[in-house]
py3Dmol code that shows the C-alpha trace and the ligand (Angstrom):
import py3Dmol

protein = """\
ATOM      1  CA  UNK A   1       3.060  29.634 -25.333  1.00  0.00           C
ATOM      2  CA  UNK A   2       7.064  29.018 -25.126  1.00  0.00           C
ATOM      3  CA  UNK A   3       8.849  30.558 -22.616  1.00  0.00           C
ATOM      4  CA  UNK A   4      12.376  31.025 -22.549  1.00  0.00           C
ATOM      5  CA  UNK A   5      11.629  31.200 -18.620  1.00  0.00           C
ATOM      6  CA  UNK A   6      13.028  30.258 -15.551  1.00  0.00           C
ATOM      7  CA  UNK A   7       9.898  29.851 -12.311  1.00  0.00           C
ATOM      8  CA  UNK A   8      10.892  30.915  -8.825  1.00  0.00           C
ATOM      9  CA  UNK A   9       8.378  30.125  -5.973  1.00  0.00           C
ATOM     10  CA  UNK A  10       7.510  33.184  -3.705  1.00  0.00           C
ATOM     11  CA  UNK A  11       4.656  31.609  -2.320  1.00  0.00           C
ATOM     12  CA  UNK A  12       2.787  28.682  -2.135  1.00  0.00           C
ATOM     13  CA  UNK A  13       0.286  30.761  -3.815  1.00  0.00           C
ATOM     14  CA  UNK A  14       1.886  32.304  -6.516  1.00  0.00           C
ATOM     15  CA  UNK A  15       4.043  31.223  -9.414  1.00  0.00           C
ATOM     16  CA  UNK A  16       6.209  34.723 -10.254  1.00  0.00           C
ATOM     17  CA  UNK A  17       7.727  33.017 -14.484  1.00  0.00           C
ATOM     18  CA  UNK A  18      10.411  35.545 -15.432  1.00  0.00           C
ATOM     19  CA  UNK A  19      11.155  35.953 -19.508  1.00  0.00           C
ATOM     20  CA  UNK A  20      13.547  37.926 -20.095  1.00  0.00           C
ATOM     21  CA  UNK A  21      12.563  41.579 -19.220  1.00  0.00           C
ATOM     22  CA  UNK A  22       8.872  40.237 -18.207  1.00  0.00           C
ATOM     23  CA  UNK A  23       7.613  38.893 -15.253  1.00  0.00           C
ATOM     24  CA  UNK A  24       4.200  37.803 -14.606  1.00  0.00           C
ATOM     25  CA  UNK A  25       2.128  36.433 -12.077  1.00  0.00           C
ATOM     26  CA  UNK A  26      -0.451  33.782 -12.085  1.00  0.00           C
ATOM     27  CA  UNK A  27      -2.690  31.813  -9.868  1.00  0.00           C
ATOM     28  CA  UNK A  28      -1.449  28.281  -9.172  1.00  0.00           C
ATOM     29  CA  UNK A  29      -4.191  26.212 -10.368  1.00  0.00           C
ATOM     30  CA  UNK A  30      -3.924  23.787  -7.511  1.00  0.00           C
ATOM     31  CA  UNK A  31      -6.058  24.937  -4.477  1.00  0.00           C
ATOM     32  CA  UNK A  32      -4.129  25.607  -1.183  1.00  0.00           C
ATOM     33  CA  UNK A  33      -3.998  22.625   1.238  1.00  0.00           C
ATOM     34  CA  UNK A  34      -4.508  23.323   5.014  1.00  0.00           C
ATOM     35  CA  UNK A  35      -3.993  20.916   8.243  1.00  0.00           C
ATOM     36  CA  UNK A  36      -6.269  21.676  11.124  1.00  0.00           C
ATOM     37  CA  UNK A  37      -4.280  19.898  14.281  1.00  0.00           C
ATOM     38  CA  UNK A  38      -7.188  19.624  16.839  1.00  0.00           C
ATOM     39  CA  UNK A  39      -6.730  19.393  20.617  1.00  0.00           C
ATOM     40  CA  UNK A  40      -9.906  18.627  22.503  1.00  0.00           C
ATOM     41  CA  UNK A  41     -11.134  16.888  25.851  1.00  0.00           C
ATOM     42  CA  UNK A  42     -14.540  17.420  25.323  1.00  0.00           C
ATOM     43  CA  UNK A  43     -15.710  18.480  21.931  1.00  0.00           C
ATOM     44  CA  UNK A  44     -15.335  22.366  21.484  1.00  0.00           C
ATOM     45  CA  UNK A  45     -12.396  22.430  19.752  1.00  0.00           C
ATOM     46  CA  UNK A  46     -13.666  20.098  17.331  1.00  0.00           C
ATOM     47  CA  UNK A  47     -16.883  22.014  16.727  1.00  0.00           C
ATOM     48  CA  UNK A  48     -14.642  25.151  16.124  1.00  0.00           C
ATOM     49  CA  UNK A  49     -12.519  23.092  13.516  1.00  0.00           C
ATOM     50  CA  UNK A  50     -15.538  21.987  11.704  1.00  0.00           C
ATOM     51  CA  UNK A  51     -16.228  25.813  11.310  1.00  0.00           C
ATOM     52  CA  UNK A  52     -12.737  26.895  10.306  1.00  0.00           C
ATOM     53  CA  UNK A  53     -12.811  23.994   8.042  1.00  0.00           C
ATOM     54  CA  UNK A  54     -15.927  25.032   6.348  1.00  0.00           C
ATOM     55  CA  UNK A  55     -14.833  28.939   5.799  1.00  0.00           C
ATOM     56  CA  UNK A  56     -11.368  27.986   4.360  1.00  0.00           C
ATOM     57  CA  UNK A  57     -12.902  24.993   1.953  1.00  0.00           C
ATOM     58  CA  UNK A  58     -15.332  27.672   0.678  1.00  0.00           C
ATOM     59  CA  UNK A  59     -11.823  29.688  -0.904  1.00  0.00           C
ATOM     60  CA  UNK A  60     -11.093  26.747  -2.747  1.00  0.00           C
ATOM     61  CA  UNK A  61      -8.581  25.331  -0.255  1.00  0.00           C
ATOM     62  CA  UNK A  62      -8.399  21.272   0.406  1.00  0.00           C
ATOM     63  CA  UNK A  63      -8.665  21.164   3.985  1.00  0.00           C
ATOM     64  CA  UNK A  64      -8.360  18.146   6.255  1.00  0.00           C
ATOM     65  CA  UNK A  65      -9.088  17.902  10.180  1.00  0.00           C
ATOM     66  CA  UNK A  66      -6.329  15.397  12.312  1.00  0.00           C
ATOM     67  CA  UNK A  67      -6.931  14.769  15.565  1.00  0.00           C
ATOM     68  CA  UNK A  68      -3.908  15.199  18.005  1.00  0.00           C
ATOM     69  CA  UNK A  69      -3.192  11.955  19.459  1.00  0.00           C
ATOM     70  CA  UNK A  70      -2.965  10.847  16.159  1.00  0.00           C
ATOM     71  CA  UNK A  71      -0.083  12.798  15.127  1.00  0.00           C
ATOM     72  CA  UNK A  72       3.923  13.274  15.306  1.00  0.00           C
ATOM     73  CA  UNK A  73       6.420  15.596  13.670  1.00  0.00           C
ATOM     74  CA  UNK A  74       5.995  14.067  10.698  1.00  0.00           C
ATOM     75  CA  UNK A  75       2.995  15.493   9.998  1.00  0.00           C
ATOM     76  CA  UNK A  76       4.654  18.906   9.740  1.00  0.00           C
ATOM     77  CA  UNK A  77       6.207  17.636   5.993  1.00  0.00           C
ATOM     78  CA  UNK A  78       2.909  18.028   4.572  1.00  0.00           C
ATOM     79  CA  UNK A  79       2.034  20.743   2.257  1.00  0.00           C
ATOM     80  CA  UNK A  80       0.441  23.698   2.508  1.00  0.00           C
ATOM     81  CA  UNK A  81      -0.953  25.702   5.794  1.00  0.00           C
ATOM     82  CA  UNK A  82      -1.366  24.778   9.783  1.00  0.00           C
ATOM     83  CA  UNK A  83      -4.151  25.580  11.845  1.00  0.00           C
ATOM     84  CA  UNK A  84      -3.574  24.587  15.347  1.00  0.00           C
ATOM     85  CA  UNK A  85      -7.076  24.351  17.180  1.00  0.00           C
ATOM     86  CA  UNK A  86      -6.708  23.703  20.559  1.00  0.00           C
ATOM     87  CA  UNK A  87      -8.079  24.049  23.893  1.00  0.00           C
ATOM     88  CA  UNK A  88      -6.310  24.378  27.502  1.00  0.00           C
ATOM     89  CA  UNK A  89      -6.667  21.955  30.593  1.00  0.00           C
ATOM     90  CA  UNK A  90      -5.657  20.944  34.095  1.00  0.00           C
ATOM     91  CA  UNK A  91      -3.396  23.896  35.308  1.00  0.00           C
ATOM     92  CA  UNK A  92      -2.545  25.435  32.032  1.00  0.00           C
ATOM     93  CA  UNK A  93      -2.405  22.330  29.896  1.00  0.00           C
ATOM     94  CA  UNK A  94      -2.480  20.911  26.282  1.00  0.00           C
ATOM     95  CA  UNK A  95      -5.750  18.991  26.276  1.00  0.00           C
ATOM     96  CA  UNK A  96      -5.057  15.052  26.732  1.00  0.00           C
ATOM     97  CA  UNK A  97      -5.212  13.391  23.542  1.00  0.00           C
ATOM     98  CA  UNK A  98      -2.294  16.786  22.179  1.00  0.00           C
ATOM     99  CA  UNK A  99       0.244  15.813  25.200  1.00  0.00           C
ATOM    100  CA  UNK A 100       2.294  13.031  23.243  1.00  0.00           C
ATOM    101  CA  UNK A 101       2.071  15.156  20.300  1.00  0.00           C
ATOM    102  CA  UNK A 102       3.206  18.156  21.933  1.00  0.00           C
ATOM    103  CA  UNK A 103       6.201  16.556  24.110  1.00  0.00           C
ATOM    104  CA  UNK A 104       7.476  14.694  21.018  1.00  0.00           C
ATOM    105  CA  UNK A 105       7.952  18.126  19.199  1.00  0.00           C
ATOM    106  CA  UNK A 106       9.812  19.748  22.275  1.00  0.00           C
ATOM    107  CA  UNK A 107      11.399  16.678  22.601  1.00  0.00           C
ATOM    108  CA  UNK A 108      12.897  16.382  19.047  1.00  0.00           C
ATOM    109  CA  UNK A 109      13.047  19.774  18.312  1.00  0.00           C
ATOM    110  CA  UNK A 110      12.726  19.444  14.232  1.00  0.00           C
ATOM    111  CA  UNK A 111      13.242  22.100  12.457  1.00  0.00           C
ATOM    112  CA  UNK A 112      10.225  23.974  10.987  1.00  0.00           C
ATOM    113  CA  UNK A 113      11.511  26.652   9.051  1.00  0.00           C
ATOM    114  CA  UNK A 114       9.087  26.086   6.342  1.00  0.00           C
ATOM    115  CA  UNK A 115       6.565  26.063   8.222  1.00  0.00           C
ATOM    116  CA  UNK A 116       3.370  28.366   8.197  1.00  0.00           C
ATOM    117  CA  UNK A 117       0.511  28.228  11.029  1.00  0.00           C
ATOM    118  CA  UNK A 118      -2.365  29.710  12.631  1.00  0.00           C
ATOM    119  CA  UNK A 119      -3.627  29.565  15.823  1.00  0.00           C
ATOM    120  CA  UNK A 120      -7.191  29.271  17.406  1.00  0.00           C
ATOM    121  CA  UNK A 121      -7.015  28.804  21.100  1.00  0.00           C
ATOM    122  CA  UNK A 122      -9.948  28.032  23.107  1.00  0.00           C
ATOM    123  CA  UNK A 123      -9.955  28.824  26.894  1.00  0.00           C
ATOM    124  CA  UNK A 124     -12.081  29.907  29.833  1.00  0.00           C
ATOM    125  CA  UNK A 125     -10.844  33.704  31.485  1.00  0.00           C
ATOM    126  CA  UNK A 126     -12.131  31.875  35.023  1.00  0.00           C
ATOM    127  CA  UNK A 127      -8.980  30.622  34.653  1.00  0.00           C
ATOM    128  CA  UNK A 128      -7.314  34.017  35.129  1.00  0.00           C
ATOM    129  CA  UNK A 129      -3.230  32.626  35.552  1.00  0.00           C
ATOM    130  CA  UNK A 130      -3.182  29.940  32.910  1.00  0.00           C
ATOM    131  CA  UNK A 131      -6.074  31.544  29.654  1.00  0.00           C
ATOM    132  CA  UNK A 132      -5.684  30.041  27.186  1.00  0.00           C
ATOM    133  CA  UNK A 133      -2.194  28.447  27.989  1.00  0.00           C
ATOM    134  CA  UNK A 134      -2.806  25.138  25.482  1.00  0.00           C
ATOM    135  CA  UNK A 135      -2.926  27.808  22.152  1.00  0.00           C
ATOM    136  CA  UNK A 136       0.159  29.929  23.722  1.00  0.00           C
ATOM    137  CA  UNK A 137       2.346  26.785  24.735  1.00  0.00           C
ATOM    138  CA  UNK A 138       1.793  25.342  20.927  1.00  0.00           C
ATOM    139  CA  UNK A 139       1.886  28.949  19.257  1.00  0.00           C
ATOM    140  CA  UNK A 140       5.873  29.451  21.427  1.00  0.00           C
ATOM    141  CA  UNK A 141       6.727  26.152  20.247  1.00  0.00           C
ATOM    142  CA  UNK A 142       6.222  26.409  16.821  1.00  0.00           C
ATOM    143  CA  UNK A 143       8.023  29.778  17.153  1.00  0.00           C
ATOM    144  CA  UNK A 144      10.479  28.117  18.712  1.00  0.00           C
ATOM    145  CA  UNK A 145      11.654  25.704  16.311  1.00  0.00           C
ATOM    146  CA  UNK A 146      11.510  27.738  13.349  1.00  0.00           C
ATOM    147  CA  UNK A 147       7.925  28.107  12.007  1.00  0.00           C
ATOM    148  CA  UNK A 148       6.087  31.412  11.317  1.00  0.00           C
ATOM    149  CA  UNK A 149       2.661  32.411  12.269  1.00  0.00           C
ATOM    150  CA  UNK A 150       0.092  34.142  10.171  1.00  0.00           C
ATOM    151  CA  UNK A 151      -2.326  36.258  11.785  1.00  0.00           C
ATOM    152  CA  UNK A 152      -2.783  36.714  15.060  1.00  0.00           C
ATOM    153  CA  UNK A 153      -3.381  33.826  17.946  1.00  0.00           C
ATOM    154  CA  UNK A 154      -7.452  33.765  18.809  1.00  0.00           C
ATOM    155  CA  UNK A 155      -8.528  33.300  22.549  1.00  0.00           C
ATOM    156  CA  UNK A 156     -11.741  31.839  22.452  1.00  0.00           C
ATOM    157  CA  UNK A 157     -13.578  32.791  26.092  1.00  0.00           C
ATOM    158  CA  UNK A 158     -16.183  29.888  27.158  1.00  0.00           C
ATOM    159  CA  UNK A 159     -17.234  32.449  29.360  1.00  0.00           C
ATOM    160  CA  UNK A 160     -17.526  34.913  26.752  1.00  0.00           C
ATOM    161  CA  UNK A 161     -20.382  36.432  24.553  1.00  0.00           C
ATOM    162  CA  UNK A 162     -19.577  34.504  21.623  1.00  0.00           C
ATOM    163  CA  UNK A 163     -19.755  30.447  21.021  1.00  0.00           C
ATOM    164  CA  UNK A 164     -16.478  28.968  19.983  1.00  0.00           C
ATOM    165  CA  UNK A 165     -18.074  27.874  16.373  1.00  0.00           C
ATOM    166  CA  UNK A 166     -19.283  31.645  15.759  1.00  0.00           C
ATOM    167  CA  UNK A 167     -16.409  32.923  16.927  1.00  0.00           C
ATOM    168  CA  UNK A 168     -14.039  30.249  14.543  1.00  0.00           C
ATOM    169  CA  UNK A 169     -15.658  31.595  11.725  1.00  0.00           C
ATOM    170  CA  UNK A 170     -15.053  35.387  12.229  1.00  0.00           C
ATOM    171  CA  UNK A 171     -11.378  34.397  13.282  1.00  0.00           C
ATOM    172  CA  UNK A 172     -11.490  32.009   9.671  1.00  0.00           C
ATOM    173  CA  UNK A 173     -12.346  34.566   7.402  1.00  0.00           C
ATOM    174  CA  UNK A 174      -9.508  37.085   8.609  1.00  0.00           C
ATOM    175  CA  UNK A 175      -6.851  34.121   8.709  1.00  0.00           C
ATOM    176  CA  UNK A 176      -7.970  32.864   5.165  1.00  0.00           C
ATOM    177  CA  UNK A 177      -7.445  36.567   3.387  1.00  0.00           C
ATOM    178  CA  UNK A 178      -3.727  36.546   5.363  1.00  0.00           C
ATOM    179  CA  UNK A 179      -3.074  32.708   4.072  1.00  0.00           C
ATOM    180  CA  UNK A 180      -4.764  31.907   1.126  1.00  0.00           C
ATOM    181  CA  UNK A 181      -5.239  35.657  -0.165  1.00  0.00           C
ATOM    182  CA  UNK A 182      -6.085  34.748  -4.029  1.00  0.00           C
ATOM    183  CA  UNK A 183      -8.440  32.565  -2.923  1.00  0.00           C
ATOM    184  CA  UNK A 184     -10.671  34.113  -0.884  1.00  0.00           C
ATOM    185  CA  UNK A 185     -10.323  37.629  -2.939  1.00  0.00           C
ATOM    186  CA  UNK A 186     -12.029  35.025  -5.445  1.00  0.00           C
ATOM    187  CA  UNK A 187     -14.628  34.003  -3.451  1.00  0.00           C
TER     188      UNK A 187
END
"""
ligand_1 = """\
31
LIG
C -11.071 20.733 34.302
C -10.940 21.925 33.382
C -9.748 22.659 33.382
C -9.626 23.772 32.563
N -8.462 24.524 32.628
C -8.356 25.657 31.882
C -7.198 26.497 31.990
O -6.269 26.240 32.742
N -7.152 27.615 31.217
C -8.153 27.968 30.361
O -8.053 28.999 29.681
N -9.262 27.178 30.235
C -9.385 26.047 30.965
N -10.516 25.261 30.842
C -11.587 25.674 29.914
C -11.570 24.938 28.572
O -10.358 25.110 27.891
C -12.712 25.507 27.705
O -13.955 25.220 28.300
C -12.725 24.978 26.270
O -13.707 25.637 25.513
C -12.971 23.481 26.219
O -12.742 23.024 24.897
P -12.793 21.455 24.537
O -14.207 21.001 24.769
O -12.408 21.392 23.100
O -11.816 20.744 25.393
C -10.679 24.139 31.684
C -11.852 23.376 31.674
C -11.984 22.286 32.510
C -13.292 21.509 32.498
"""
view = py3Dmol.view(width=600, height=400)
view.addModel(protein, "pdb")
view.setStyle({"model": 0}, {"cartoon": {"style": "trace"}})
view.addModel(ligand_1, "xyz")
view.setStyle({"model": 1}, {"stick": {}})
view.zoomTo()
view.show()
């Protein structure tokens, strides 16, 4: 079919073609890509990724995991989604292997303004002053230098009822119907 059409990108979702008086909406045929930035000294974090991972590639979406203290800024130019996944250590800090990571973006300050995220934060509520600190430090951040957050920020509790992999899951399926809603309407 010819369209006398011009395409305007509303979302990374959907494709809105306008001809003439018309306008229609259609599925992108690629599948949504997704980052999950994992933070982690001793595994959790990573089992909770695997989980999120697993919910979100279900909807169709490509989704890769990337360890921390592999990363810089750059990493921010790829397409598609963010999930940061990270837990808190020492006195209210990013886990080891996310410090360089995490002082290189408040170092540089890059703008993120197209940038979409989500955040699942693990913690321990022993740790009454600083719960959860390593999800809320990366979730101001982000805020801070321009990108948006979907959904709400998830406190995991160690100390809680529910493992963190259970618990990634639940938090997975709400996040994927707020960032990849065609997809997992699909499902
Ligand atoms: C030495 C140590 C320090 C911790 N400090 C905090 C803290 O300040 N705040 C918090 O919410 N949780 C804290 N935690 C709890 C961890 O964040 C929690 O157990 C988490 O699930 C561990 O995830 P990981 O295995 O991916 O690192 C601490 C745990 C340890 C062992």
């Amino acid at each position: 079919m010819h369209y006398n059409a011009f395409s305007i990108e509303i979302d990374s979702n959907m494709q809105y073609i306008s001809s003439h008086s018309q306008v229609y909406a259609r599925e992108r045929r690629v599948p949504q890509q997704i980052s999950i930035l994992v933070g982690s000294m001793t595994g959790t974090a990573d089992l909770a990724a695997e989980e999120i991972k697993g919910v979100l590639a279900a909807t169709g979406a490509q989704v890769e995991i990337l360890q921390m203290d592999r990363l810089d800024a750059s990493v921010f130019a790829r397409p598609g989604r963010f999930i940061i996944c990270t837990s808190t250590y020492g006195q209210g800090d990013v886990p080891d292997n996310a410090r360089a990571f995490f002082d290189g973006l408040q170092r540089e300050r890059p703008g993120l303004g197209q940038v979409r995220y989500g955040v699942f934060g693990l913690g321990d509520s022993t740790y009454f002053d600083t719960f959860n600190n390593g999800g809320k430090q990366f979730d101001e951040l982000l805020t801070e230098l321009g990108a948006r957050r979907i959904g709400q920020r998830m406190e995991h509790n160690a100390s809680g009822d529910v493992v963190a992999e259970d618990a990634a899951v639940a938090w997975a399926k709400e996040w994927a119907e707020l960032a990849c809603p065609l997809a997992a309407a699909a499902e």
